[in-house]
Biopython code that builds the backbone (N, CA, C, O; Angstrom):
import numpy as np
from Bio.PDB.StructureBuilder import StructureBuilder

atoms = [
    (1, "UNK", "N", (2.710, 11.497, 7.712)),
    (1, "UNK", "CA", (2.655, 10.375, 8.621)),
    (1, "UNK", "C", (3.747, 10.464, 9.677)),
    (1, "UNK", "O", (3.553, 10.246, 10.873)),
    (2, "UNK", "N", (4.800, 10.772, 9.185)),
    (2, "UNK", "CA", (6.130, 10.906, 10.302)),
    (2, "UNK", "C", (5.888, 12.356, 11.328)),
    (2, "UNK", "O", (6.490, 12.451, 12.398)),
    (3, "UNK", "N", (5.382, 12.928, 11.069)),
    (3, "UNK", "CA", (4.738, 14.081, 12.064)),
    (3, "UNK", "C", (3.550, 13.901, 12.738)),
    (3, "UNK", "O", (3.266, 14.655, 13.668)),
    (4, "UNK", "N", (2.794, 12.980, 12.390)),
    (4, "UNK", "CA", (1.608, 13.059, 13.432)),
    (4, "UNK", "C", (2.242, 11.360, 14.244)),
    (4, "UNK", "O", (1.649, 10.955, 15.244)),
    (5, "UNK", "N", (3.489, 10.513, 13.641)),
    (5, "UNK", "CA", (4.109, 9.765, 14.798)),
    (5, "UNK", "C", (4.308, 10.643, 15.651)),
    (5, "UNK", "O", (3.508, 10.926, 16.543)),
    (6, "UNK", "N", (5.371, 11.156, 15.472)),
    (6, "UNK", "CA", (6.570, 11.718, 16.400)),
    (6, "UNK", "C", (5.127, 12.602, 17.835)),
    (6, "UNK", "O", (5.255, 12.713, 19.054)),
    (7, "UNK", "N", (4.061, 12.989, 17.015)),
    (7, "UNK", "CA", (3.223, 13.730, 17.913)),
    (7, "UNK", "C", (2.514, 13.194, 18.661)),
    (7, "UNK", "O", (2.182, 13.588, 19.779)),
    (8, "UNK", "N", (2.011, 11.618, 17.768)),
    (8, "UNK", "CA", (1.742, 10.850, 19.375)),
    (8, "UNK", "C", (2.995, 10.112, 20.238)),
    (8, "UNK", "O", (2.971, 9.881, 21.447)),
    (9, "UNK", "N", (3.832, 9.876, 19.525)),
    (9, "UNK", "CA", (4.989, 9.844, 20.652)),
    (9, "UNK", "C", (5.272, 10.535, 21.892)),
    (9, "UNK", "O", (5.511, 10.122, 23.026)),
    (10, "UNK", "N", (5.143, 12.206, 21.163)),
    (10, "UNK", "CA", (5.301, 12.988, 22.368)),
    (10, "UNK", "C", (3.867, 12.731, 23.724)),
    (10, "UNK", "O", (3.835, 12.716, 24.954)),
    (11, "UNK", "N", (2.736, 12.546, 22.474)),
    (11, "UNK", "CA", (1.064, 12.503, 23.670)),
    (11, "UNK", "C", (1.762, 11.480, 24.281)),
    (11, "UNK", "O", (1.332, 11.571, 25.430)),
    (12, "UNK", "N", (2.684, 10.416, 24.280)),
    (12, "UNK", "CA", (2.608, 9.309, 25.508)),
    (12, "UNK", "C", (4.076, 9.272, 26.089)),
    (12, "UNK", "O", (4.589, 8.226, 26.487)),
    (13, "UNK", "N", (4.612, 10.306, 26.102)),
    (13, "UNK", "CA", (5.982, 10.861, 26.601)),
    (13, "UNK", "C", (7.104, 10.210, 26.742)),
    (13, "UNK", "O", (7.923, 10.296, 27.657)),
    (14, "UNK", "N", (7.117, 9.467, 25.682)),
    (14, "UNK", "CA", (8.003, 8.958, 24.762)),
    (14, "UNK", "C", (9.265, 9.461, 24.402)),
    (14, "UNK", "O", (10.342, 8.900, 24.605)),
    (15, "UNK", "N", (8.993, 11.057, 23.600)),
    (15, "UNK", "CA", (9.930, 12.181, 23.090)),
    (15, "UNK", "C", (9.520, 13.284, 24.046)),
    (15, "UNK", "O", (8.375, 13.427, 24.475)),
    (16, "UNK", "N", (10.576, 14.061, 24.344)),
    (16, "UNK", "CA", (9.988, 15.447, 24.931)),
    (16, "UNK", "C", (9.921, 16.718, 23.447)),
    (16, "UNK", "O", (10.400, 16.500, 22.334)),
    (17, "UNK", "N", (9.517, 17.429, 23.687)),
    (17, "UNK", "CA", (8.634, 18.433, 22.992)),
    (17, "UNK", "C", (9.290, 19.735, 22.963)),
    (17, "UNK", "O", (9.188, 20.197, 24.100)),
    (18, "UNK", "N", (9.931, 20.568, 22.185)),
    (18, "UNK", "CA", (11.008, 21.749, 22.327)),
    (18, "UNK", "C", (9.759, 22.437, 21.094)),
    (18, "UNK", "O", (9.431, 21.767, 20.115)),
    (19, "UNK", "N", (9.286, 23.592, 21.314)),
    (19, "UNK", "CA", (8.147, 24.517, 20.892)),
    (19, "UNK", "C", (9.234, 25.784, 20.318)),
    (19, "UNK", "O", (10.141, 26.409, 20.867)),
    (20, "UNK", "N", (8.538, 25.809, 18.699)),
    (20, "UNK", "CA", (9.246, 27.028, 17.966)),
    (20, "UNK", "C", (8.569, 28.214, 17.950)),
    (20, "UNK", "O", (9.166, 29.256, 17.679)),
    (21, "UNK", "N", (7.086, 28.192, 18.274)),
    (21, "UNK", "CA", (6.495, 29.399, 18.375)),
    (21, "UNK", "C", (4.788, 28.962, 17.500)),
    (21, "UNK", "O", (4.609, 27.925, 16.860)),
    (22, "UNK", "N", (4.160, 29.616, 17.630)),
    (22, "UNK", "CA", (3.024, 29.669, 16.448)),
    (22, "UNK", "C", (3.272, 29.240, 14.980)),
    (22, "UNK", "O", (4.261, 29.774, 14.476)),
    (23, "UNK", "N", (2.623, 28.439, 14.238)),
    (23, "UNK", "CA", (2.968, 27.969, 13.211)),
    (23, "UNK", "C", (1.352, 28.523, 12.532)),
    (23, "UNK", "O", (0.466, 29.109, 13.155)),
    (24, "UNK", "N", (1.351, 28.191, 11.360)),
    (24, "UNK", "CA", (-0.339, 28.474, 10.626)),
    (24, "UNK", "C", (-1.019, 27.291, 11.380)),
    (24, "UNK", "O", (-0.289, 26.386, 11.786)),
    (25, "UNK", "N", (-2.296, 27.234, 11.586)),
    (25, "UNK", "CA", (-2.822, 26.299, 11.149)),
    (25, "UNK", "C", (-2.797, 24.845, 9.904)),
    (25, "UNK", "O", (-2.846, 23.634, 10.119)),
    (26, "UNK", "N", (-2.716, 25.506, 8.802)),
    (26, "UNK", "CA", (-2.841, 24.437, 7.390)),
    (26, "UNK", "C", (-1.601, 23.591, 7.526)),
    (26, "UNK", "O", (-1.623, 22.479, 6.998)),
    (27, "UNK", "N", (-0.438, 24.017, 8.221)),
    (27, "UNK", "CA", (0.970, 23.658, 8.118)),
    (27, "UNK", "C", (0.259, 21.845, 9.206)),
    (27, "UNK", "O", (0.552, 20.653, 9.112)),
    (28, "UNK", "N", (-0.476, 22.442, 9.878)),
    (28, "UNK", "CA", (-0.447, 21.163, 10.833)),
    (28, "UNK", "C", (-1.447, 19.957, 10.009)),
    (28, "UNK", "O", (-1.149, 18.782, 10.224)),
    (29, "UNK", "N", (-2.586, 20.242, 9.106)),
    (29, "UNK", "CA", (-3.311, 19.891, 8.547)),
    (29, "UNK", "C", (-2.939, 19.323, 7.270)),
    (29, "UNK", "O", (-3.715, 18.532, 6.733)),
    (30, "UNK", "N", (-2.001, 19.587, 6.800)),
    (30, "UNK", "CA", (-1.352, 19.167, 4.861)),
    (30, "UNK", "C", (-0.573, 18.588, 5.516)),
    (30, "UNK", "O", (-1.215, 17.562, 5.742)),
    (31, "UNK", "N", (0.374, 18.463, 6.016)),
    (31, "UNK", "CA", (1.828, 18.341, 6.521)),
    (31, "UNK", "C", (2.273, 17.755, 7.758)),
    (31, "UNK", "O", (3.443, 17.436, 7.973)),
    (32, "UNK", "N", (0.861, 17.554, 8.954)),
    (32, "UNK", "CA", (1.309, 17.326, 9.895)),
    (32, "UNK", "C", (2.768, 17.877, 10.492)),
    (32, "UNK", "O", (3.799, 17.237, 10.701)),
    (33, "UNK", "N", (2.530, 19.063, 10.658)),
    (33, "UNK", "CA", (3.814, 19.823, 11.781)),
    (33, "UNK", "C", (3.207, 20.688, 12.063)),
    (33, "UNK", "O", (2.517, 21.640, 11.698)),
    (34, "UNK", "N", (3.880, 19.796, 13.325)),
    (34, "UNK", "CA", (3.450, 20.673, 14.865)),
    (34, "UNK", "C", (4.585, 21.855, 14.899)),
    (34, "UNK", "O", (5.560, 21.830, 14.148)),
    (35, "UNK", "N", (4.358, 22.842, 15.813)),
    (35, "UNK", "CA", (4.951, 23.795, 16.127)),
    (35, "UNK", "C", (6.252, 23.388, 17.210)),
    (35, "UNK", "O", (6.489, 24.260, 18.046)),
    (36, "UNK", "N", (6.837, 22.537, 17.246)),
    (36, "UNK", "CA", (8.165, 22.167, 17.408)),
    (36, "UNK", "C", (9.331, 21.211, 17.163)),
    (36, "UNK", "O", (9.171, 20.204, 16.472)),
    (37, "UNK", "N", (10.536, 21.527, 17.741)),
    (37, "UNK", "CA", (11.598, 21.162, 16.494)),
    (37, "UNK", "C", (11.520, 19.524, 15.964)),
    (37, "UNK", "O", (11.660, 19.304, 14.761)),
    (38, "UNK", "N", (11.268, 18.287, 17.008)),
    (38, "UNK", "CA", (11.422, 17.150, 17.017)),
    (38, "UNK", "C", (10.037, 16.626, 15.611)),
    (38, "UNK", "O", (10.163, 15.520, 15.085)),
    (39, "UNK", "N", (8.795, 17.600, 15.170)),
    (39, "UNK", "CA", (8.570, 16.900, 13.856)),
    (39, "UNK", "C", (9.347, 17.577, 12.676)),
    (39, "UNK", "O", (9.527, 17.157, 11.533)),
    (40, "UNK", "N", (9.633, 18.390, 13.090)),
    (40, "UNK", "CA", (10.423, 19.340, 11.839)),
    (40, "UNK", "C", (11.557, 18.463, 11.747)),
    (40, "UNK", "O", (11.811, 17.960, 10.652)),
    (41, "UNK", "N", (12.186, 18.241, 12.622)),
    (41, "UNK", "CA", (13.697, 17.394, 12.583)),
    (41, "UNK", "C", (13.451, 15.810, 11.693)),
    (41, "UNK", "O", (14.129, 15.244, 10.835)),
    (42, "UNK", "N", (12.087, 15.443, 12.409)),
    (42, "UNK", "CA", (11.646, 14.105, 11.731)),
    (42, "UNK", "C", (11.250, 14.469, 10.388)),
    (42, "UNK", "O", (11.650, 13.858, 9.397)),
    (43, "UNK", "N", (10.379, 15.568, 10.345)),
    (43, "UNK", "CA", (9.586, 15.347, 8.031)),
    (43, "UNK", "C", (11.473, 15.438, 7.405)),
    (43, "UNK", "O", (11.645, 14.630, 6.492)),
    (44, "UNK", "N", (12.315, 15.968, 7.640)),
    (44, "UNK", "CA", (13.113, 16.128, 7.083)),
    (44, "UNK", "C", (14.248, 15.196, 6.692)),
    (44, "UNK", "O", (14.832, 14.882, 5.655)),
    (45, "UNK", "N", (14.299, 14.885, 8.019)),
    (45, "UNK", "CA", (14.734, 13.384, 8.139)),
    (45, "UNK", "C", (14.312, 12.553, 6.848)),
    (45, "UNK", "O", (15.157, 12.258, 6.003)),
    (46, "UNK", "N", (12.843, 12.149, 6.713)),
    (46, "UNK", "CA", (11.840, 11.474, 5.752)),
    (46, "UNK", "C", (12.203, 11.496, 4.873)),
    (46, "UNK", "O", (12.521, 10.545, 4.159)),
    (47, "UNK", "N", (12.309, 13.551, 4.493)),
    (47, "UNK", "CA", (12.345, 13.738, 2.872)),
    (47, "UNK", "C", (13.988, 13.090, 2.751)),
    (47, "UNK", "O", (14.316, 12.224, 1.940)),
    (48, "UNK", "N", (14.844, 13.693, 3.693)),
    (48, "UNK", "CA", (16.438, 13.162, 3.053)),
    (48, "UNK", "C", (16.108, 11.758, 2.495)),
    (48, "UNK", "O", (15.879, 11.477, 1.318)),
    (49, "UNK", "N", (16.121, 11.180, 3.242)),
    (49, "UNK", "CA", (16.055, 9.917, 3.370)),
    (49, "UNK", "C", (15.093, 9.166, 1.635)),
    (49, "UNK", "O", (15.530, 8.411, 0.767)),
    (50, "UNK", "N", (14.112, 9.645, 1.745)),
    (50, "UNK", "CA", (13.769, 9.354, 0.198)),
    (50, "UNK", "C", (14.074, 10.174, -0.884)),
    (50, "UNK", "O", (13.548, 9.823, -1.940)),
    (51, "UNK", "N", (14.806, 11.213, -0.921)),
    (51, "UNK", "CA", (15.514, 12.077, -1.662)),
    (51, "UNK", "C", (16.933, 11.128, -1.602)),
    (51, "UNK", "O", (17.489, 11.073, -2.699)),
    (52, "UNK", "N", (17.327, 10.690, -0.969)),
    (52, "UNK", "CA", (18.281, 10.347, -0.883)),
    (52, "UNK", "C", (18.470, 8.836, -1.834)),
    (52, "UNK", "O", (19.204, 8.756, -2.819)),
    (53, "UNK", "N", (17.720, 7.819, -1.340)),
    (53, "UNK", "CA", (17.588, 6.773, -1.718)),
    (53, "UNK", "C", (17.092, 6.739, -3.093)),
    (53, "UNK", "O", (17.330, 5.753, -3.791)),
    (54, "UNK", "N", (16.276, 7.952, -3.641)),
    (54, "UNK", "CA", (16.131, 7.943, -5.227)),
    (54, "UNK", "C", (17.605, 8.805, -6.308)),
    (54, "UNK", "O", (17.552, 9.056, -7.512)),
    (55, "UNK", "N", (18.671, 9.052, -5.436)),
    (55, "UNK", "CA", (19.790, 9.489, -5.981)),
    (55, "UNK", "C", (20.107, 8.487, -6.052)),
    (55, "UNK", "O", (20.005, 7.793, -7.064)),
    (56, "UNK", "N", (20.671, 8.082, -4.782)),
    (56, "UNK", "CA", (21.419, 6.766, -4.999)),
    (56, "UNK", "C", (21.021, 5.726, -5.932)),
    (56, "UNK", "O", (21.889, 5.201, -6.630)),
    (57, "UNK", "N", (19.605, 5.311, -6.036)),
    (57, "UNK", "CA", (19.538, 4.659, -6.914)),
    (57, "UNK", "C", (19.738, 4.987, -8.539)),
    (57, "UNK", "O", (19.993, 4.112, -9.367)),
    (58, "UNK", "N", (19.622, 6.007, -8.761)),
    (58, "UNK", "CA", (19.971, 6.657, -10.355)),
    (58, "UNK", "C", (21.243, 6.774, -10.447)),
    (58, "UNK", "O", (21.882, 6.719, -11.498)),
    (59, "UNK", "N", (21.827, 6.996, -8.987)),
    (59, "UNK", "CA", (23.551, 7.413, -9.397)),
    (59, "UNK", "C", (24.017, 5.236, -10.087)),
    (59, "UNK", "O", (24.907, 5.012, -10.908)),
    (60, "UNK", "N", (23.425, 4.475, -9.655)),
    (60, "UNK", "CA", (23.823, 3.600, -9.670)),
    (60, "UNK", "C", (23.442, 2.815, -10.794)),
    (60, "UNK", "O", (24.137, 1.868, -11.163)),
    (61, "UNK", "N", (22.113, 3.226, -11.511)),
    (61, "UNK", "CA", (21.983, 2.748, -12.547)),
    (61, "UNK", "C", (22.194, 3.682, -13.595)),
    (61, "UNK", "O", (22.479, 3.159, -14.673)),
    (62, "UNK", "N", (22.159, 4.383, -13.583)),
    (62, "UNK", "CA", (22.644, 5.567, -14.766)),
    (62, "UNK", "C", (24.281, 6.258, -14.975)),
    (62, "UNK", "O", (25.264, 6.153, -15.709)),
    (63, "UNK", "N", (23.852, 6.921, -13.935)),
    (63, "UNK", "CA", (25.152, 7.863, -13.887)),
    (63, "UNK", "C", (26.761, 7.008, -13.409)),
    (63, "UNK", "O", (27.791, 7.657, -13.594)),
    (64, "UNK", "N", (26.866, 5.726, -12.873)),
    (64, "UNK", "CA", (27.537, 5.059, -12.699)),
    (64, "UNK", "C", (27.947, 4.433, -14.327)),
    (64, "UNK", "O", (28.734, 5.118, -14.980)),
    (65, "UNK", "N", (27.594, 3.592, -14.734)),
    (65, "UNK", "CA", (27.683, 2.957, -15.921)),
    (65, "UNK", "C", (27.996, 4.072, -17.206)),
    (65, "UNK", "O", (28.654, 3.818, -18.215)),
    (66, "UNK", "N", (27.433, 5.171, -16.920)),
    (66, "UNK", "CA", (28.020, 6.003, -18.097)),
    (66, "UNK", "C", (29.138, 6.422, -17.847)),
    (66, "UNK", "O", (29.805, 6.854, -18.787)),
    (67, "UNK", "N", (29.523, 6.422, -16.910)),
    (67, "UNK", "CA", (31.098, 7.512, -16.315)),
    (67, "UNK", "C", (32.130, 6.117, -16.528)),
    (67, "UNK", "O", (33.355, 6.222, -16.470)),
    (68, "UNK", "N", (31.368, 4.707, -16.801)),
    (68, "UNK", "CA", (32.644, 3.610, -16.826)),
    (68, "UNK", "C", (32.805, 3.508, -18.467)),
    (68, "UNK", "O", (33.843, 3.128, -19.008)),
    (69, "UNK", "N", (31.522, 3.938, -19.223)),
    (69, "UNK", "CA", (31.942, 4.099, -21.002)),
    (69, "UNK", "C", (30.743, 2.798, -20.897)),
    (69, "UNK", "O", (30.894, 2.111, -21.907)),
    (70, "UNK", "N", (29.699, 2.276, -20.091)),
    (70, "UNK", "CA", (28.958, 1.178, -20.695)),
    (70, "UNK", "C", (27.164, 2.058, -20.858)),
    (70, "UNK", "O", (26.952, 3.248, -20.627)),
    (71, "UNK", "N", (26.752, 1.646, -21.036)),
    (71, "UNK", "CA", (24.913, 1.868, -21.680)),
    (71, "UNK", "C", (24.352, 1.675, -19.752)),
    (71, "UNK", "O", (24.468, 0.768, -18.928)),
    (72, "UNK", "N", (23.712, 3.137, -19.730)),
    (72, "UNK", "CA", (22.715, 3.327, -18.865)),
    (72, "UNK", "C", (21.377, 1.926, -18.793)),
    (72, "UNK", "O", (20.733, 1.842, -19.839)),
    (73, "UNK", "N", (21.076, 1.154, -17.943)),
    (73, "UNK", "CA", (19.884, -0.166, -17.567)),
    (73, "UNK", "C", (19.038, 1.305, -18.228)),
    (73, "UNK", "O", (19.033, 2.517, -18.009)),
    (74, "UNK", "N", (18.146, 0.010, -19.448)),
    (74, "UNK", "CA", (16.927, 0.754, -19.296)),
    (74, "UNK", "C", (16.231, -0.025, -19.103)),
    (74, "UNK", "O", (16.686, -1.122, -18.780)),
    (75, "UNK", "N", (14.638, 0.186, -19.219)),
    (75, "UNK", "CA", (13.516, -0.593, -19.641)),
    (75, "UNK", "C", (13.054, -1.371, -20.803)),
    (75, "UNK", "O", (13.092, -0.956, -21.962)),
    (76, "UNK", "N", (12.469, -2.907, -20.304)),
    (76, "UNK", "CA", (13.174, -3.955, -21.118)),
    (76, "UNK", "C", (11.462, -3.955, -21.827)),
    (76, "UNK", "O", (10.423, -3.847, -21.176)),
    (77, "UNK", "N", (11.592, -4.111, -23.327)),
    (77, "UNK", "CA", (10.154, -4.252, -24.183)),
    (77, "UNK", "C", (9.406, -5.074, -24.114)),
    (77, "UNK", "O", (8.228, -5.075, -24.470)),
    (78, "UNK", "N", (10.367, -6.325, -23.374)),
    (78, "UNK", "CA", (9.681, -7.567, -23.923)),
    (78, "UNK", "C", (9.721, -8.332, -22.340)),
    (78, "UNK", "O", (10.630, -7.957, -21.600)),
    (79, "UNK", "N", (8.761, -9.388, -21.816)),
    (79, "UNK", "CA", (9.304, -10.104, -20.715)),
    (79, "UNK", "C", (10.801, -10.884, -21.200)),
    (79, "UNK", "O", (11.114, -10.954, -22.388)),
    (80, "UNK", "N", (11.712, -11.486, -20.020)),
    (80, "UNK", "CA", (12.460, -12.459, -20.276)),
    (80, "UNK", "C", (12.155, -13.599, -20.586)),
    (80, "UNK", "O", (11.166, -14.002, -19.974)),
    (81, "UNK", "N", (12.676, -14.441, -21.426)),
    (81, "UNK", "CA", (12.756, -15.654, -21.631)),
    (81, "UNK", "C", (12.997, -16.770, -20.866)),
    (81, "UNK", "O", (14.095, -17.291, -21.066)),
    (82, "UNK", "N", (12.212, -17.339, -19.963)),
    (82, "UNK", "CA", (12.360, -18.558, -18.930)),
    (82, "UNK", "C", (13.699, -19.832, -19.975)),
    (82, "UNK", "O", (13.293, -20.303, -21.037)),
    (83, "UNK", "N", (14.752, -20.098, -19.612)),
    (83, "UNK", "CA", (15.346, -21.290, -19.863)),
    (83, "UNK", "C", (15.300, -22.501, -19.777)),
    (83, "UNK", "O", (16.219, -23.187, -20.226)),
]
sb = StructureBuilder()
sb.init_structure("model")
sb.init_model(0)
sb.init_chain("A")
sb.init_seg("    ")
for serial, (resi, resn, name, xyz) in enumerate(atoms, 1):
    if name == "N":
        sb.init_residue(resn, " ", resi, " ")
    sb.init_atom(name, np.array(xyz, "f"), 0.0, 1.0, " ", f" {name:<3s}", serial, name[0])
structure = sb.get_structure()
């Protein structure tokens, strides 16, 4: 999805367009990337970005709490109890 933005961005000249050369075909079709740098710069962007945000979140429920000596949040068996 973030590669076929950035590509109609460029169709309404929005972004300008810097060309890496011939790419496959399938690359544009699975993956949406185009053959220059501004979607490549963007899927990557994407992946950090949710690569990122699923660390952070484990560093914070897991790996945080064990390094202080307390029990990793797990998953709870039962609903909570309304008061």
């Amino acid at each position: 999805m973030v590669g076929e933005e950035v590509q109609e961005m460029q169709l309404a000249g929005w972004i300008g367009g810097t060309t890496t050369g011939h790419w496959p075909g399938w690359l544009g079709q699975w993956f949406s990337l185009s053959a220059n740098v501004q979607t490549v710069a963007a899927q990557a962007g994407a992946v950090a970005t949710a690569l990122g945000s699923y660390l952070l979140a484990q560093y914070l429920r897991v790996w945080r709490p064990r390094r202080r000596g307390l029990r990793a949040a797990t998953v709870a068996l039962t609903p909570p109890v309304p008061n």
